[in-house]
C-alpha positions, 0 to 999 in steps of 0.5 A, a space after each residue: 685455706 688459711 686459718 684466722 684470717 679475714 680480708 677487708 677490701 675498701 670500696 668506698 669513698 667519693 671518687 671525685 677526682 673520676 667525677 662525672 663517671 663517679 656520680 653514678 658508678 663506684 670508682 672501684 668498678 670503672 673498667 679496665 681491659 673491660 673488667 671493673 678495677 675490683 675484680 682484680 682486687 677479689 682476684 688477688 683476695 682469693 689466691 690467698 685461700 682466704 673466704 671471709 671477706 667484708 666490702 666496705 661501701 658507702 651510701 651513694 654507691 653501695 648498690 652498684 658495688 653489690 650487683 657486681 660482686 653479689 654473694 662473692 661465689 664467683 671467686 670463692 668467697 663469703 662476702 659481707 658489706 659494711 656500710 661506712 660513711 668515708 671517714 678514712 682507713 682507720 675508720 673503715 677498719 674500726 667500723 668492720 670491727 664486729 666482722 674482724 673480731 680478733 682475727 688477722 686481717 688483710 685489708 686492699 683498697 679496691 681502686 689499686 692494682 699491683 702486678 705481684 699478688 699478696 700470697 707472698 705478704 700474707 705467709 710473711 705476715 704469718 710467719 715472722 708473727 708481726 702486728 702489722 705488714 705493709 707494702 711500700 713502694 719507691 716513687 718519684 713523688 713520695 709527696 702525694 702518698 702515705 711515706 714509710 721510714 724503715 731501719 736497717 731490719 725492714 722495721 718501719 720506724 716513722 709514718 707520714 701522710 702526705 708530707 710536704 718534705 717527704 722523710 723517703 721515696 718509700 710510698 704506702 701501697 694499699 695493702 696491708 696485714 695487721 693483727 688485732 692489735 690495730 684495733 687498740 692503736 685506732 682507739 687511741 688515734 684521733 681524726 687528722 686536719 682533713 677530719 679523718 682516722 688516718 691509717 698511717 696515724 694507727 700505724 704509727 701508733 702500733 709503732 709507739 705502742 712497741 708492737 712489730 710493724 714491718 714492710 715489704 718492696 714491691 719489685 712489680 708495678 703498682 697503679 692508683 687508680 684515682 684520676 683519669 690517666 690512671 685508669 688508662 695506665 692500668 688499662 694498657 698494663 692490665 691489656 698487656 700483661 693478661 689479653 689473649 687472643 681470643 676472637 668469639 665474635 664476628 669479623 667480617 672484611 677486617 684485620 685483627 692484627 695481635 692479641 685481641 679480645 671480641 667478645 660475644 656478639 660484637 661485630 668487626 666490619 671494615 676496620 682494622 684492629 691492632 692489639 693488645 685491645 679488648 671489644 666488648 660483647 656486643 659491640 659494633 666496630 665498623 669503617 674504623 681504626 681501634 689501635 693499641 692499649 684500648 678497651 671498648 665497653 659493651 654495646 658500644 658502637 665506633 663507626 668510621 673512627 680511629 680510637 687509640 689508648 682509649 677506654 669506653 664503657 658500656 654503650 659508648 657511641 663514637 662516630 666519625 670522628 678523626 682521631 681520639 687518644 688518651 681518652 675515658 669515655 662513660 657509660 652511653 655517652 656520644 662524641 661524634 663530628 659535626 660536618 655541617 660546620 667547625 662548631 663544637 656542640 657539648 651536652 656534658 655533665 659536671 667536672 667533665 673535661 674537653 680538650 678540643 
């Protein structure tokens, strides 16, 4: 176990660019390969050996985040929340400052994955004895990110935020180590034009303050989870990468072709399911099609149905309906056909989309 160090993994926020699903579901646990975003997080917190770990929450979501994680036992950990309104990273981080006290801290935004695990970054950290270590990772569209700047030495020497002329293709992965120092540079930060304590503002702060920041590349993939098609990106990485075969429930007159997961009491009748896919518990598939890179909640029920690169949430109906793709569907929603007339008939909640 290592020693003097804690984590801080961020689950807050507003999700409004996953609205309507955010209205009553923390972003950090919309599901992918049937598994909240979150969990993969706590995953990656816990191969560290670390134990003591603060949640930041928020007022309208807090709750939801709790009943998952609970005490954090299921992975190892020592789980305390941390209510904060979203007033930015470094906000988070000076609201958690009596847990962190003067330890180290590994902080994860809890909407991101990544494909390497952050075992590597911690040593690091530890063993170059740095202030601050942050994953940078080279993009297409650097404009939509935090960007680093690095010298000859892997030090980072310049920090910007969302620039609209980005100084490199090098963005800010959410995931970062600091020393106690940070606490000092955020006390001497104020709040950017979008009112918030910015984390790349404390960042560069250290920097000014002559303390050691260094990065590391990331080699693997890396997913922000912030709008709809990354949820699908994630789900069909995460499908790919980890899902094995693995049939608990029943199947009755069907091909299950790949790696496939059917889970406990889900039930499979005349249909045809091409991996890699995740069926939930409970789940009825029937007189259907449910191809690649989907994941389906569970509860839910897709009858006489093709389904491909979807992703449902737990007591989702579909029901004869042709061919749905590239899809995110919440928690108890309905699509069906009418096969009355050509008419489209919705009962959909705000900022939904429909693309007939």
């Amino acid at each position: 176990m290592l020693s003097e160090l804690k984590a801080l993994v961020l689950s807050g926020g507003k999700g409004t660019r996953l609205r309507p699903l955010t209205f009553t579901l923390a972003k950090q646990l919309i599901p992918v390969a049937n598994r909240p975003i979150l969990g993969y997080v706590l995953d990656q917190v816990s191969e560290t050996g670390i134990v003591d770990v603060g949640v930041v929450i928020t007022p309208e979501t807090g709750n939801y985040v709790k009943e998952y994680v609970k005490d954090g036992s299921a992975w190892g950990l020592k789980v305390n929340y941390i209510l904060q309104e979203p007033l930015g990273l470094a906000h988070a981080v000076k609201t958690a400052q009596n847990f962190l006290k003067n330890d180290d801290v590994v902080m994860c935004l809890g909407d991101n994955l990544q494909g390497l695990g952050i075992v590597n970054l911690v040593k690091k950290f530890e063993h170059e004895g740095l202030d601050a270590l942050i994953l940078l990772k080279e993009v297409d569209d650097p404009a939509r990110f935090g960007v680093a700047v690095l010298n000859g030495k892997g030090c980072v020497t310049r920090l910007v935020e969302k620039p609209k002329e980005p100084p490199s293709n090098l963005a800010i992965v959410g995931t970062y180590v600091f020393s106690s120092r940070v606490h000092q540079a955020i006390e001497r930060i104020k709040p950017s034009w979008r009112g918030e304590l910015e984390i790349t503002d404390a960042l560069q702060e250290m920097i000014n303050m002559g303390f050691k920041v260094k990065a590391e590349l990331l080699k693997s993939w890396w997913l922000d989870t912030g709008k709809k098609d990354d949820i699908l990106s994630a789900n069909a990485k995460i499908l790919d990468e980890y899902i094995k075969r693995d049939i608990k429930g029943e199947v009755t007159n069907s091909i299950v072709e790949g790696r496939v997961s059917v889970d406990v009491g889900a039930k499979i009748v005349n249909s045809t399911i091409r991996g890699p896919c995740a069926i939930g518990k409970c789940t009825l598939i029937q007189d259907s099609f449910i191809g690649p890179f989907t994941s389906i909640g569970d509860s839910s029920q897709i009858l006489n149905s093709n389904v491909e690169y979807c992703v449902t949430l737990e007591g989702a109906v579909i029901k004869d309906v042709d061919r749905l793709e590239e899809s995110l569907i919440g928690k108890n929603a309905k699509v069906t056909k009418n096969h009355k007339n050509r008419t489209i008939r919705l009962h959909i909640g705000d900022y939904s989309e429909v693309e007939a």
